[in-house]
C-alpha positions as CSV (number, residue, x, y, z in Angstrom):
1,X,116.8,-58.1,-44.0
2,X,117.7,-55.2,-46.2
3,X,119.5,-52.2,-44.2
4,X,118.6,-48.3,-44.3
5,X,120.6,-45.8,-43.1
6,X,118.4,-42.9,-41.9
7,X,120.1,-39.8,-40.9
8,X,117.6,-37.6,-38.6
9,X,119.5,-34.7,-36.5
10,X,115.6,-33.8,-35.3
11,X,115.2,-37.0,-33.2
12,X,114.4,-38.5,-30.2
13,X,114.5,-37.7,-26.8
14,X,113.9,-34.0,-28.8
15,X,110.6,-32.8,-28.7
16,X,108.2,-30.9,-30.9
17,X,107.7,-31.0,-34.5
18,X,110.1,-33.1,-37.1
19,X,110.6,-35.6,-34.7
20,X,108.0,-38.1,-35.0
21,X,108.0,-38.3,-39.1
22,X,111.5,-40.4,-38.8
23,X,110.8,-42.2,-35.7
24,X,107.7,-44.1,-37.3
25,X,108.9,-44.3,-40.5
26,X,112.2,-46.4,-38.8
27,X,109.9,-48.3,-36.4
28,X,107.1,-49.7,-39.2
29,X,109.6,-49.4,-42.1
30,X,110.9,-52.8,-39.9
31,X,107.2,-54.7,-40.6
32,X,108.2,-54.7,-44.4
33,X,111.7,-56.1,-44.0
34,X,114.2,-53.0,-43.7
35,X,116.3,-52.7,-40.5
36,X,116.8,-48.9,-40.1
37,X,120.3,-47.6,-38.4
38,X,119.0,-43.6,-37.1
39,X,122.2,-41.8,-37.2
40,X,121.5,-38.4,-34.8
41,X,123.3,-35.9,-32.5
42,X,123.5,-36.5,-28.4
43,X,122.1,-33.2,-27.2
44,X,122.7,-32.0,-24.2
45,X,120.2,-28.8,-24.2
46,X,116.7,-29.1,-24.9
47,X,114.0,-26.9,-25.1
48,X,111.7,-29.9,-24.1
49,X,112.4,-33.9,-23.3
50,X,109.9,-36.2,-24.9
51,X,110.5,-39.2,-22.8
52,X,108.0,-41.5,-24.5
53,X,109.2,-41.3,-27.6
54,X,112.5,-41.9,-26.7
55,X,111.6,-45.2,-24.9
56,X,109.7,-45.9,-27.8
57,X,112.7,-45.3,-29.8
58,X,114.5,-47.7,-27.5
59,X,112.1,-50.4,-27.3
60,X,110.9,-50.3,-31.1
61,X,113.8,-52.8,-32.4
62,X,115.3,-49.6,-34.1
63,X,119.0,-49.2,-33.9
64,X,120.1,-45.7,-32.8
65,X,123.6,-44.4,-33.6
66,X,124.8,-41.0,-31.7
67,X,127.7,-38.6,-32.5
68,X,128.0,-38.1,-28.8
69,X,127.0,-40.4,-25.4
70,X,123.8,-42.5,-25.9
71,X,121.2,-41.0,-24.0
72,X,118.6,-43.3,-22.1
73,X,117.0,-40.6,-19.8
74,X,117.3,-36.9,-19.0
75,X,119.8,-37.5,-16.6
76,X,122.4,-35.9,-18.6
77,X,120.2,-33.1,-20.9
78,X,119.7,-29.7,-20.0
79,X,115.7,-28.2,-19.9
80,X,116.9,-24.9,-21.2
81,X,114.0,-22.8,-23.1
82,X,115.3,-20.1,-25.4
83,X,113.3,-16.5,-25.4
84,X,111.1,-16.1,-28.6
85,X,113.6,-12.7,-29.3
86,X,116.5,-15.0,-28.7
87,X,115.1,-17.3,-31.3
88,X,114.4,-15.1,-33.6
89,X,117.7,-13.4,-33.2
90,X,119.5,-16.6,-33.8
91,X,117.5,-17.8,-36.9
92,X,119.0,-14.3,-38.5
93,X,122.6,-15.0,-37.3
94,X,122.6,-18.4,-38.3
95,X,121.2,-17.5,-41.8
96,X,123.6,-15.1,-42.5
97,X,126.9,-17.3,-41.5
98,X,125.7,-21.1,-41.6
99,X,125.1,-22.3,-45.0
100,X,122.2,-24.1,-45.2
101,X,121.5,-24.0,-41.8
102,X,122.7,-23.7,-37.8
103,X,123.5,-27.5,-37.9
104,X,126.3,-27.7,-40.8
105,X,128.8,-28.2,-37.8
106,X,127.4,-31.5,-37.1
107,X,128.1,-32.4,-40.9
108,X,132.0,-33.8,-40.0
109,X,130.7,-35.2,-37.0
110,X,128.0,-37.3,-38.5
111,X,130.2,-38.1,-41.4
112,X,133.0,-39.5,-39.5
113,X,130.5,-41.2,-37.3
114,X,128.8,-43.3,-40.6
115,X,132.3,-44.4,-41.7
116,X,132.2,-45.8,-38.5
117,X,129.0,-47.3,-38.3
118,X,129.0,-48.3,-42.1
119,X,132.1,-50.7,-40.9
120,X,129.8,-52.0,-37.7
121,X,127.2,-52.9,-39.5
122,X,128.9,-54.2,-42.4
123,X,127.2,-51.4,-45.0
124,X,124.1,-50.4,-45.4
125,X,121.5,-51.0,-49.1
126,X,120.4,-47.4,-49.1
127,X,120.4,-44.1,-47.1
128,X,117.0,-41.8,-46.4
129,X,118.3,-38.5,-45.4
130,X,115.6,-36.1,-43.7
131,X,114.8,-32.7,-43.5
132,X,115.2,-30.3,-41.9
133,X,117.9,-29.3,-41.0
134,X,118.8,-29.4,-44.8
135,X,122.2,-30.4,-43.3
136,X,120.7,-34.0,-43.1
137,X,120.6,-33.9,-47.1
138,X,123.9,-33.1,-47.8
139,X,125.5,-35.3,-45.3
140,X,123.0,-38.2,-47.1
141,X,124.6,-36.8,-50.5
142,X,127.7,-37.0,-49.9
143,X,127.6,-40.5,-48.2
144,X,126.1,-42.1,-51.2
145,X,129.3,-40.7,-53.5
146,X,131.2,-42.0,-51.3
147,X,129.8,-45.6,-50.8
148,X,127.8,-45.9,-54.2
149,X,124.5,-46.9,-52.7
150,X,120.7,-45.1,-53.8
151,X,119.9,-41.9,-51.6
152,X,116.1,-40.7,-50.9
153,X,115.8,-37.4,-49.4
154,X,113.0,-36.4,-47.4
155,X,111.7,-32.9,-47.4
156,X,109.1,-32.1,-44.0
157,X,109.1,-28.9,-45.7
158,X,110.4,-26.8,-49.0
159,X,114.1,-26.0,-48.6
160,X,114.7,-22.6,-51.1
161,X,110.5,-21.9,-51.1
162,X,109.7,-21.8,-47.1
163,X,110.4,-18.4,-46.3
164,X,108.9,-19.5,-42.4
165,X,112.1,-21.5,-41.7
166,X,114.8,-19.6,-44.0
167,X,115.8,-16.2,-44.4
168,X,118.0,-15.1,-46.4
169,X,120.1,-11.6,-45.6
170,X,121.3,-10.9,-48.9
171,X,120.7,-12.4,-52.6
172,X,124.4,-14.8,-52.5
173,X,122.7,-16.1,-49.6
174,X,119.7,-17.6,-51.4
175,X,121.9,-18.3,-54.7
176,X,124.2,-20.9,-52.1
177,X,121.1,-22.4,-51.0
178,X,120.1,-22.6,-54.7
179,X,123.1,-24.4,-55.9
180,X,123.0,-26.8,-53.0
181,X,119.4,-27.7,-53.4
182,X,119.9,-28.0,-57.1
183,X,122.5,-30.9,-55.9
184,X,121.1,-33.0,-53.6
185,X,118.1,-32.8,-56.3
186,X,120.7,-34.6,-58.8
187,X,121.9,-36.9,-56.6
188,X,118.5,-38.2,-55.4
189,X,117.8,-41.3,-56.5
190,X,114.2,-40.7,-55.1
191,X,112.6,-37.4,-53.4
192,X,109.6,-37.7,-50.7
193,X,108.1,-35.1,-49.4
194,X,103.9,-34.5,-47.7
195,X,102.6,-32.4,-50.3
196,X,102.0,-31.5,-54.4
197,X,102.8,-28.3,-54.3
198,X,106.3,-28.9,-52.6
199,X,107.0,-31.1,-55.7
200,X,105.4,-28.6,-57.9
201,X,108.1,-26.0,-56.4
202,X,110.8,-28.3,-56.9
203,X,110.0,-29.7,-60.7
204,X,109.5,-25.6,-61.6
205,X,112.6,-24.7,-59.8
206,X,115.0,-27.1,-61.1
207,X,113.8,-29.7,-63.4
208,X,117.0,-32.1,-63.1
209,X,114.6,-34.4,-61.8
210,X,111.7,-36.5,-63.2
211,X,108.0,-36.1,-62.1
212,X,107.9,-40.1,-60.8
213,X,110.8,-39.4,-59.2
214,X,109.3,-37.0,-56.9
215,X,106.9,-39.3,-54.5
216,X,104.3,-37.8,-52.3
217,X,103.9,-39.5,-48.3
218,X,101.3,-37.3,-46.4
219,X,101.9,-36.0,-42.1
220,X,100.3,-39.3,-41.1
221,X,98.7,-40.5,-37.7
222,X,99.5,-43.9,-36.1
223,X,97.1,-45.9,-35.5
224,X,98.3,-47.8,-32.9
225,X,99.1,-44.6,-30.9
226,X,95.5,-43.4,-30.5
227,X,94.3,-47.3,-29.5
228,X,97.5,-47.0,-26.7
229,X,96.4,-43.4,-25.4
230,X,92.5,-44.7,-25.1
231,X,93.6,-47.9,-22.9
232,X,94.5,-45.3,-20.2
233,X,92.2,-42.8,-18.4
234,X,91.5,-39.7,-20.7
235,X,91.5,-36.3,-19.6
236,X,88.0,-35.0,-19.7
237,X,86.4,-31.8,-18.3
238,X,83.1,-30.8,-17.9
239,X,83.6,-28.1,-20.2
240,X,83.3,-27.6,-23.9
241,X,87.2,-28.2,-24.3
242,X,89.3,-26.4,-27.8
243,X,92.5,-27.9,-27.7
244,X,95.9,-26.1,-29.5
245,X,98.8,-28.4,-30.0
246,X,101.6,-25.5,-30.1
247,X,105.1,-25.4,-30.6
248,X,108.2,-24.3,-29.0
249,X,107.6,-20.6,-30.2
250,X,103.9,-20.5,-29.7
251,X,103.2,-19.5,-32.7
252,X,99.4,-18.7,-33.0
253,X,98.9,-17.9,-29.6
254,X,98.6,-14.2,-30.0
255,X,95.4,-14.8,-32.4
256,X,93.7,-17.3,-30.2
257,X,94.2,-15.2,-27.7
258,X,92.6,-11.8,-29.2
259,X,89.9,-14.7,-30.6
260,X,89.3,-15.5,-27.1
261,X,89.1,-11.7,-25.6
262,X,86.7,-11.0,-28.7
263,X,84.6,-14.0,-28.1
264,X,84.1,-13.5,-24.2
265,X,83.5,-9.3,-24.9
266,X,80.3,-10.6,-26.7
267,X,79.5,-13.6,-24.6
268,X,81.3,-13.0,-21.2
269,X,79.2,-16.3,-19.7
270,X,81.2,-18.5,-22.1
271,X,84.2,-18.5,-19.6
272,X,82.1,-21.1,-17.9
273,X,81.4,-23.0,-20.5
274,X,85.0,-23.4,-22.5
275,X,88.5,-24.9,-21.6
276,X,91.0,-23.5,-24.2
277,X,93.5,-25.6,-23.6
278,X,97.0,-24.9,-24.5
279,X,99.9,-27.9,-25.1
280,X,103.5,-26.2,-25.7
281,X,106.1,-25.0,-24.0
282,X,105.1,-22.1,-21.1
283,X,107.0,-19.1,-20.3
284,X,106.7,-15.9,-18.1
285,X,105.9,-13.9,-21.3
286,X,103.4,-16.1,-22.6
287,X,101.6,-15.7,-19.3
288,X,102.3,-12.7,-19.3
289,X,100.4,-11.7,-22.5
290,X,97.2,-13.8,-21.8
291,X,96.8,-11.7,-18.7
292,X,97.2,-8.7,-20.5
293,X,94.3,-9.6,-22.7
294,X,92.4,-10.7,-19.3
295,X,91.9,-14.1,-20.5
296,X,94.5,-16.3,-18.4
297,X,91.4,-17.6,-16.8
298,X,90.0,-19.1,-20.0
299,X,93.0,-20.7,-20.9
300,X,94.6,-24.5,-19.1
301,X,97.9,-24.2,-20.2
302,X,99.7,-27.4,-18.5
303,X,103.0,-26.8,-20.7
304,X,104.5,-29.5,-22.6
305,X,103.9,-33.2,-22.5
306,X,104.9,-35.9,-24.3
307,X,103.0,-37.3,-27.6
308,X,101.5,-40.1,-25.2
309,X,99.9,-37.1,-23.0
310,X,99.1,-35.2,-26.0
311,X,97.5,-37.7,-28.1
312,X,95.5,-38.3,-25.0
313,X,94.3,-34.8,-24.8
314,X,93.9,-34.3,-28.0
315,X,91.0,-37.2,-27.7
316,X,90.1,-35.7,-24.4
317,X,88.6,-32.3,-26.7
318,X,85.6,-31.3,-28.6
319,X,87.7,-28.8,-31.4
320,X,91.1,-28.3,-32.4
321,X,92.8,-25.2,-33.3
322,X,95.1,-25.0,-36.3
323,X,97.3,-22.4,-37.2
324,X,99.5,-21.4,-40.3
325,X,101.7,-18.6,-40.2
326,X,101.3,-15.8,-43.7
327,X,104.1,-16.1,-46.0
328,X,105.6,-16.6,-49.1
329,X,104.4,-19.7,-50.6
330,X,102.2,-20.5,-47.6
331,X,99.9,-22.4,-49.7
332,X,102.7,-25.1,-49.6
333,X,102.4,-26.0,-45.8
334,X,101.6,-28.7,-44.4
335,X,101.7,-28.6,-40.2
336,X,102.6,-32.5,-39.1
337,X,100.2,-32.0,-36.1
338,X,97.2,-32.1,-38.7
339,X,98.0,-35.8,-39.4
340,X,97.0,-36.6,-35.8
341,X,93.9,-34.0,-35.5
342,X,93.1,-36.2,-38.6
343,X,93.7,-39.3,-37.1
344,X,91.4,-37.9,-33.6
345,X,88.3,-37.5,-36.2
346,X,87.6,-34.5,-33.4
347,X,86.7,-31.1,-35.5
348,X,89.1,-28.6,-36.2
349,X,89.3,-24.6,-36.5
350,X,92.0,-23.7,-38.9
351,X,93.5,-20.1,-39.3
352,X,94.9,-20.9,-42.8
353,X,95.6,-19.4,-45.8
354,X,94.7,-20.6,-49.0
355,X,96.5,-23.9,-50.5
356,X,97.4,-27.4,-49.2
357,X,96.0,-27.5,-45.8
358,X,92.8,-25.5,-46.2
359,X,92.2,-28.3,-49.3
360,X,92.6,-30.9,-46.8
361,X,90.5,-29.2,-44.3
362,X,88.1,-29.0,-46.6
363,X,88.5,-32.3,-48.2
364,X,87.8,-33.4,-44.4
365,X,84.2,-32.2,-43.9
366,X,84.4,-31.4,-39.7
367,X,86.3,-28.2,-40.0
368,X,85.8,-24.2,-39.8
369,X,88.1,-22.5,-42.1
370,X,89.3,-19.0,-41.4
371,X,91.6,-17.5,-44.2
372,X,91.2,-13.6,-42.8
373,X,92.7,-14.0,-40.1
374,X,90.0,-11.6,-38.6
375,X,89.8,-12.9,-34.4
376,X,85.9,-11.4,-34.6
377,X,85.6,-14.4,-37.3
378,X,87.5,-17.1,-35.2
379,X,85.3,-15.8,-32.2
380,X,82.4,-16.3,-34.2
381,X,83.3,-19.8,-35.3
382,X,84.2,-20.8,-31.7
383,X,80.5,-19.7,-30.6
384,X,79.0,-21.8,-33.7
385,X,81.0,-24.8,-32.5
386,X,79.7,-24.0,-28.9
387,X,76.2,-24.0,-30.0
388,X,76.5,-27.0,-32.1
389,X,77.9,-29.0,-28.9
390,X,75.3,-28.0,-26.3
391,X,72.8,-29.7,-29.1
392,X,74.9,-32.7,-29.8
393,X,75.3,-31.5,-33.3
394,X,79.1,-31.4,-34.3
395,X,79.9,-32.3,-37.4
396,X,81.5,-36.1,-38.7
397,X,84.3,-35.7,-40.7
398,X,84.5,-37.5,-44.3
399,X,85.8,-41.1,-43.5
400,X,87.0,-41.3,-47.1
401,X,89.7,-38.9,-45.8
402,X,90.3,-39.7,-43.0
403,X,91.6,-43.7,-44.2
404,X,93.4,-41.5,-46.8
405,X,95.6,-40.0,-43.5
406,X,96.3,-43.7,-41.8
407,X,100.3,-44.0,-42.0
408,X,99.9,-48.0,-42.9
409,X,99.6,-47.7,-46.3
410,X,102.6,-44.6,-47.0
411,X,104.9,-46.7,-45.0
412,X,104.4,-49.8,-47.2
413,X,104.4,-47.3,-50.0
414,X,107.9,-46.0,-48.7
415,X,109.4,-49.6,-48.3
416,X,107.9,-50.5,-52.3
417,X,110.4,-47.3,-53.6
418,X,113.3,-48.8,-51.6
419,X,112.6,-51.9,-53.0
420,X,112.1,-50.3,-56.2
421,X,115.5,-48.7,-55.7
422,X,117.2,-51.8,-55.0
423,X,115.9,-53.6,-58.2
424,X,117.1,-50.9,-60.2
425,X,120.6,-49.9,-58.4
């Protein structure tokens, strides 16, 4: 069996979004014959503890290799969520003294941890490096100059181009990031990442690449996760039920809630009649701000549960609610949650702006696409959807698409590359 070494700081028992992308990629990239080695951190403060996906992690055959203590439960992690002016504090300190990112200490770490582990396991055929943090690609880099072996780098996201995720204080700043994107380009024997315009960003950016080089493996759902979560009980409600899948910032929230306020001004009876139902982590100010708009009542806001709960829920709903933050080269995102509203064939409201995922959403046929912004025109969409349910008239999605969206085919898509790679190298 061919070996991959797959460095993922976002992992396992971490929560939230960036963690599931490696974890299935290791666990099915085992089904075409390549025995992955995740090489991650051992935190021991977490804004949120997934404990399903670590046991599935654990029990998946995958072999997980720590810079710290191996963690087998949340015996030894710390539950500690960070204040949304704390976070964005931070992202401006770290931009403006850690070079690419907050997690370039780990870099020695996770270096002197793979000389280790490239002894143990007697070397590995190639390495898959994953981002972010964009640390992951340059520890990937410089492990394949060192042991002469073909690299793939896995972008989530743009590096330089997502202006969400990076800021940069001061010109030099975005120059550094420059020159060390423009190097891990090089260096890659292969580049994946979910979207065209991504690889469109790259190939105009830098061009020391070829176009084949640059290969494109959609935010995916998993089959096997939605057949797991309908063995169990699902929870339903009486209700017409619109479900958000949030994040650790709850970022959205603050539409869907003046959405919400607009929708019951005009229709106060409708607080009856919906569940808005909030997954992501819950603090004082979040409640806080849904009282002050006077719509705590509308909202079940249960807090965060693991992707077992939440795929559950997420089947458990009648719409989903998707939301992409406006900023420079927006059109270029791709939220991984989509793969799964996908994969739930439920209907989705989108807050969007033009590019990737409103394509997608469109492509997709059960969806109401709102590129304004405007809450009045979310309200309105949520009473459409409202009608359409009370007369059993929501809308199928497109099929077609959806099979486009199943992970099976881009993970025996990523194992032909390697093998590619392998031929080749």
């Amino acid at each position: 069996m061919n070996k991959v070494l797959i460095i993922a700081y976002y992992f396992p028992p971490m929560g939230l979004g960036g963690i599931l992308r490696p974890l299935k990629f290791a666990k099915h990239l085992l089904e075409y014959n390549w025995q992955p080695v995740i090489l991650t951190d051992s935190p021991r403060k977490l804004p949120v503890f997934d404990d399903y996906l670590l046991k599935e992690a654990i029990d998946s055959g995958i072999i997980v290799e720590r810079t710290g203590e191996n963690i087998f439960d949340n015996k030894n992690v710390q539950i500690k969520v960070f204040k949304e002016g704390f976070t964005k504090f931070n992202k401006i300190a770290s931009s403006i003294f850690f070079i690419p990112d907050s997690k370039i200490f780990w870099k020695a770490k996770a270096l002197k941890k793979a000389e280790e582990i490239w002894e143990k396991y007697n070397g590995f055929d190639l390495i898959l490096a994953t981002a972010p943090p964009y640390t992951d690609l340059l520890i990937g880099q410089e492990l394949k100059k060192r042991y002469k072996v073909p690299l793939v780098s896995e972008y989530h996201n743009a590096w330089v181009d997502n202006s969400r995720i990076n800021y940069y204080p001061t010109p030099v700043h975005r120059m550094m990031n420059i020159r060390l994107e423009k190097a891990v380009v090089k260096d890659s024997n292969k580049i994946i990442t979910t979207n065209r315009r991504i690889k469109e960003l790259i190939l105009k950016r830098y061009g020391n690449i070829k176009y084949e080089d640059i290969i494109l493996v959609p935010h995916s759902f998993y089959e096997s996760d939605f057949e797991e979560a309908r063995r169990k009980n699902l929870p339903y409600t009486t209700k017409m039920r619109i479900t958000y899948v949030g994040s650790k910032t709850s970022r959205g929230l603050n539409l869907l809630f003046k959405s919400v306020r607009s929708l019951l001004n005009a229709s106060p009876i409708l607080l009856k009649e919906i569940e808005f139902l909030y997954l992501g982590v819950v603090t004082r100010k979040l409640l806080k701000r849904a009282k002050d708009f006077g719509i705590l009542e509308a909202f079940y806001m249960p807090g965060f549960v693991n992707h077992h709960e939440s795929i559950k829920y997420i089947l458990a709903s009648d719409v989903l609610f998707l939301h992409v933050k406006r900023h420079k080269n927006d059109d270029a995102e791709f939220p991984g949650v989509l793969g799964d509203y996908i994969g739930s064939r439920k209907n989705i409201l989108a807050a969007v702006p033009e590019g990737v995922t409103k394509n997608i959403l469109t492509e997709y046929g059960a969806s109401k696409i709102v590129t304004d912004y405007n809450p009045a025109t979310i309200a309105e969409a949520i009473y459409d959807y409202y009608m359409l349910f009370n007369k059993s008239r929501m809308p199928m999605p497109n099929e077609n698409t959806v099979e486009k969206y199943d992970s099976h085919q881009h993970i025996e898509s990523i194992a032909r590359e390697f093998n590619y790679l392998l031929d080749v190298d």
